[in-house]
C-alpha positions in Angstrom: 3.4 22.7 26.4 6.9 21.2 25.7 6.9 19.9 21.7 8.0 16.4 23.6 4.9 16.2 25.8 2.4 17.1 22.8 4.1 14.0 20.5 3.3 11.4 23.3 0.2 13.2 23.8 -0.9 12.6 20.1 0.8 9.1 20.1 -1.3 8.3 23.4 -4.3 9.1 21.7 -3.8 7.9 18.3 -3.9 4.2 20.0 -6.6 5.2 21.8 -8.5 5.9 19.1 -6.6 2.6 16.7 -8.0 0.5 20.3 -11.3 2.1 20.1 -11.7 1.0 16.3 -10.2 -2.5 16.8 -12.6 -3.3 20.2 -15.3 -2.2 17.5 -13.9 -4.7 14.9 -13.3 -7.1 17.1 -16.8 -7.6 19.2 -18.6 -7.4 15.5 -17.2 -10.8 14.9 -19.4 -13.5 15.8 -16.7 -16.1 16.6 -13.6 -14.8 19.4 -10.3 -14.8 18.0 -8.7 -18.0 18.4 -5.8 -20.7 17.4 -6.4 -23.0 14.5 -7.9 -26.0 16.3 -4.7 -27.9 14.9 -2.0 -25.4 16.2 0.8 -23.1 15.5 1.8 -24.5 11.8 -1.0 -25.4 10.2 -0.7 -22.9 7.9 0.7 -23.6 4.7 4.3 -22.9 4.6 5.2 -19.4 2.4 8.6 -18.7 0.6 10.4 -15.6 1.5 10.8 -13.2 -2.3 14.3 -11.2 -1.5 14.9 -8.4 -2.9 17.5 -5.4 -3.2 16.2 -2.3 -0.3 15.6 1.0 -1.7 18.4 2.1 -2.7 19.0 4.7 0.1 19.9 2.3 2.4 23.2 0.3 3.0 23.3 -2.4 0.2 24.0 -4.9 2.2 20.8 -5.3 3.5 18.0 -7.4 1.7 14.6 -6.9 2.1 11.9 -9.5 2.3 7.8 -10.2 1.9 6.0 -13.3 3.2 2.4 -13.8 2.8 0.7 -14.7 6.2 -3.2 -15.4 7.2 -4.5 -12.2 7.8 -7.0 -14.6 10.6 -5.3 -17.8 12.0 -8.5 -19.0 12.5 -8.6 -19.3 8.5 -4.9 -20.4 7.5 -6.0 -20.8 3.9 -7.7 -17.7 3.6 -7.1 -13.9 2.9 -3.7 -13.0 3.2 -1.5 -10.0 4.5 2.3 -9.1 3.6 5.1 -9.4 6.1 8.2 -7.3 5.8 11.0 -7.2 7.1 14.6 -7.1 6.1 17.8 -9.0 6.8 21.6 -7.9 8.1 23.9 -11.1 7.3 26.4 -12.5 10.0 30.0 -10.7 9.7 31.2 -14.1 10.8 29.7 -16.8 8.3 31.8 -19.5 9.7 30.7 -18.8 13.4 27.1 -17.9 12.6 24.3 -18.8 15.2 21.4 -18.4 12.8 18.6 -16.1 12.3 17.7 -13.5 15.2 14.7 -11.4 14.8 14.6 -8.4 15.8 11.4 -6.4 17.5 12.2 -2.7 19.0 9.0 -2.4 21.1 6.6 0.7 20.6 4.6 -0.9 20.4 4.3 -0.2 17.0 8.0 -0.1 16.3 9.2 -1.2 12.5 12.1 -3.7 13.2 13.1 -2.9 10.3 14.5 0.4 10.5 16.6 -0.4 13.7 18.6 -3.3 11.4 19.0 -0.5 8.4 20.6 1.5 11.3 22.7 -1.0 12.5 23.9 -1.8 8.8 24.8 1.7 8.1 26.8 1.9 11.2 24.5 2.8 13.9 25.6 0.0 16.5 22.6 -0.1 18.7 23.7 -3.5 19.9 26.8 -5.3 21.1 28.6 -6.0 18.0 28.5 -9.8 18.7 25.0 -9.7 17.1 25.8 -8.6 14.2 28.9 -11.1 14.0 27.4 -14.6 14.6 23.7 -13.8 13.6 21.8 -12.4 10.6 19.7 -9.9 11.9 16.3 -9.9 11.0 14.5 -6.8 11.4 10.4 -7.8 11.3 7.9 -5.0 10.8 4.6 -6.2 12.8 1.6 -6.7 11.6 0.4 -3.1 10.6 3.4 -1.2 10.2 6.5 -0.3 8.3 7.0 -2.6 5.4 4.4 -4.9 6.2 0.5 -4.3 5.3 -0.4 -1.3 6.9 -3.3 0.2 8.7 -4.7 3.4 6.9 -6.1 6.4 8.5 -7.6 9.4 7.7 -4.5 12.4 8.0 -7.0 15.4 8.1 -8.9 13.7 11.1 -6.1 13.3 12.9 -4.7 16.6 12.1 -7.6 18.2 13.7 -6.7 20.8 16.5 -7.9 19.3 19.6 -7.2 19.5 23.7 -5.0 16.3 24.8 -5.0 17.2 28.2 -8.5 18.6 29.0 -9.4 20.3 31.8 -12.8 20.5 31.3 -15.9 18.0 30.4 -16.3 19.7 27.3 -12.5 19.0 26.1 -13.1 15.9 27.2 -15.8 15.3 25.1 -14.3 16.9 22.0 -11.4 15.1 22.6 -13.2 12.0 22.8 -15.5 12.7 20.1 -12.2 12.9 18.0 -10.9 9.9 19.0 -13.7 8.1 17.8 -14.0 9.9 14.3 -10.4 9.1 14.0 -10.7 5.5 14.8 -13.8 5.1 12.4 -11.4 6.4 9.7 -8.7 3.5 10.2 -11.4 0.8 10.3 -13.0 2.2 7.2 -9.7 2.6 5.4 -7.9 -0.6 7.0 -10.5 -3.0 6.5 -10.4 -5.9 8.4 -6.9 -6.4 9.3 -7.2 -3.5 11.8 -9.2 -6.3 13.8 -6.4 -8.8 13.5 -3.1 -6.2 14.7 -3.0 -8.4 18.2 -0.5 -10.0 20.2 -1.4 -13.8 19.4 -1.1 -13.1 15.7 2.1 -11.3 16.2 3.8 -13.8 17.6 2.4 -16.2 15.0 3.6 -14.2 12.6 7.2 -14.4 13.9 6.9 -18.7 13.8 5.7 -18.1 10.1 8.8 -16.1 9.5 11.0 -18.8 11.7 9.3 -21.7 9.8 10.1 -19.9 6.1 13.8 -18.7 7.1 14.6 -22.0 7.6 17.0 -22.2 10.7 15.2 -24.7 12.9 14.9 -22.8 16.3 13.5 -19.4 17.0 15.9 -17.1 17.8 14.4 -13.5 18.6 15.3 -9.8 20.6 12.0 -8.4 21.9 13.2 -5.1 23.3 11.1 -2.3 25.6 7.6 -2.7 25.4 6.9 -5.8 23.4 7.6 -8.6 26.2 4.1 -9.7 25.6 5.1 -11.6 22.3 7.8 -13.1 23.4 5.7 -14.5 26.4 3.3 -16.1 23.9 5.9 -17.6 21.8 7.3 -19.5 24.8 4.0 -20.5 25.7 3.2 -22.1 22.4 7.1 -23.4 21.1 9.1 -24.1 24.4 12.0 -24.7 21.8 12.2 -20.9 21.2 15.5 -19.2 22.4 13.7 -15.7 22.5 15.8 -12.7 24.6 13.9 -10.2 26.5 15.4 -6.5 26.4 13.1 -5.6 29.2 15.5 -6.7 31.8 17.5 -3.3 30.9 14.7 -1.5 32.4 16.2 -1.9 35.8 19.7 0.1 34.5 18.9 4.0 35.4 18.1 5.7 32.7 21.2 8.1 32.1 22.6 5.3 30.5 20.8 6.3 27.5 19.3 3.7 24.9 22.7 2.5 23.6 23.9 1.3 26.6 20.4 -0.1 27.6 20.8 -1.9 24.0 24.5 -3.4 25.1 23.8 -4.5 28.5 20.4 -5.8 28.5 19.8 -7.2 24.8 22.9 -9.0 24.9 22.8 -12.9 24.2 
């Protein structure tokens, strides 16, 4: 099997088995996950702490932390960490504001495509970079943010991903469940709150602490689904869809995708 093929494979069934855990999580709660009754903001409002990046990367990136409800539901209650990190606007006089930045995945840090485009990487037209200070967000879960925590040895388990037979089948979905048990018993409970809805609320905390008034944000491949709910729930927002690229052949290759279809 092509080395390619076996990655997706194991990424395929690695969120098989994170979905597996999270339905688990989820239908052991006794309420369903909704809003705060009154609405996107009634959270109390969390300062950003800035702070020098490792010192690998570009310096002139800045990395950031907000606190954010780990469940809506409960603004004032337990809280996660938010990172991300932050490209300033070549062109302070001509800058737009604040964009952030989601690279799709899902699962994708936003973080690491900013540190790319700081050291030189150009993944987007350069007019981003100019009149906007690129914020790279790292969802819920991933990255620099609050992670979910598995179990390596679990998943490192030799095991069929394309079985041909009921009993790979069942091995394989006998791992899948042992593997997702490990991230809810490692995670805790954010591993039942790493959903759309909170994702997106998570980038109106972030709006709301950065300070710039409207949301601007890049939602790029597969993560259309957040920028769906933002609209939804702050009309205001200004968020630009990458998906629209998918429509360019594919020869292009994702720098050209980046330049034609996440341009503002």
């Amino acid at each position: 099997m092509p080395r390619a093929h076996a990655r997706i494979a194991r990424v395929a069934a690695l969120a098989l088995a994170t979905l597996v855990a999270a339905t688990t999580v989820a239908t052991a709660s006794a309420a369903p996950h909704r809003p705060a009754a009154a609405g996107w903001g009634a959270e109390p409002r969390s300062k950003i702490r800035w702070h020098r990046c490792e010192r690998q990367l570009p310096a002139s990136l800045r990395c950031g932390e907000l606190a954010v409800p780990l469940d809506y539901r409960h603004p004032r209650g337990a809280k996660i960490r938010l990172g991300f990190n932050r490209l300033r606007a070549q062109e302070r006089r001509r800058r737009v504001g604040s964009l952030i930045v989601n690279p799709g995945g899902p699962g994708g840090p936003g973080s690491f495509f900013v540190a790319v485009e700081a050291a030189g990487g150009h993944l987007w037209n350069p007019a981003l970079h100019e009149r906007f200070d690129m914020i790279g967000m790292d969802p819920r879960g991933v990255g620099t943010s609050t992670p979910i925590q598995c179990d390596p040895d679990v998943y490192n388990q030799l095991v069929s991903l394309f079985p041909s037979t009921q009993a790979q089948f069942d091995q394989l979905a006998s791992w899948a469940r042992a593997f997702g048990q490990s991230c809810r018993e490692q995670t805790g409970p954010l591993l039942g709150h790493v959903d759309t809805r909170s994702a997106a609320r998570d980038m109106e905390a972030l709006r709301r602490a950065l300070g710039d008034g409207k949301l601007n944000f890049l939602g790029l491949l597969l993560r259309r689904a957040p920028r769906l709910r933002v609209r939804r729930a702050v009309p205001q927002a200004h968020p630009h869809d990458g998906a629209r690229c998918h429509r360019q052949p594919l020869r292009l290759g994702q720098h050209a995708l980046f330049r034609r279809g996440g341009d503002v």
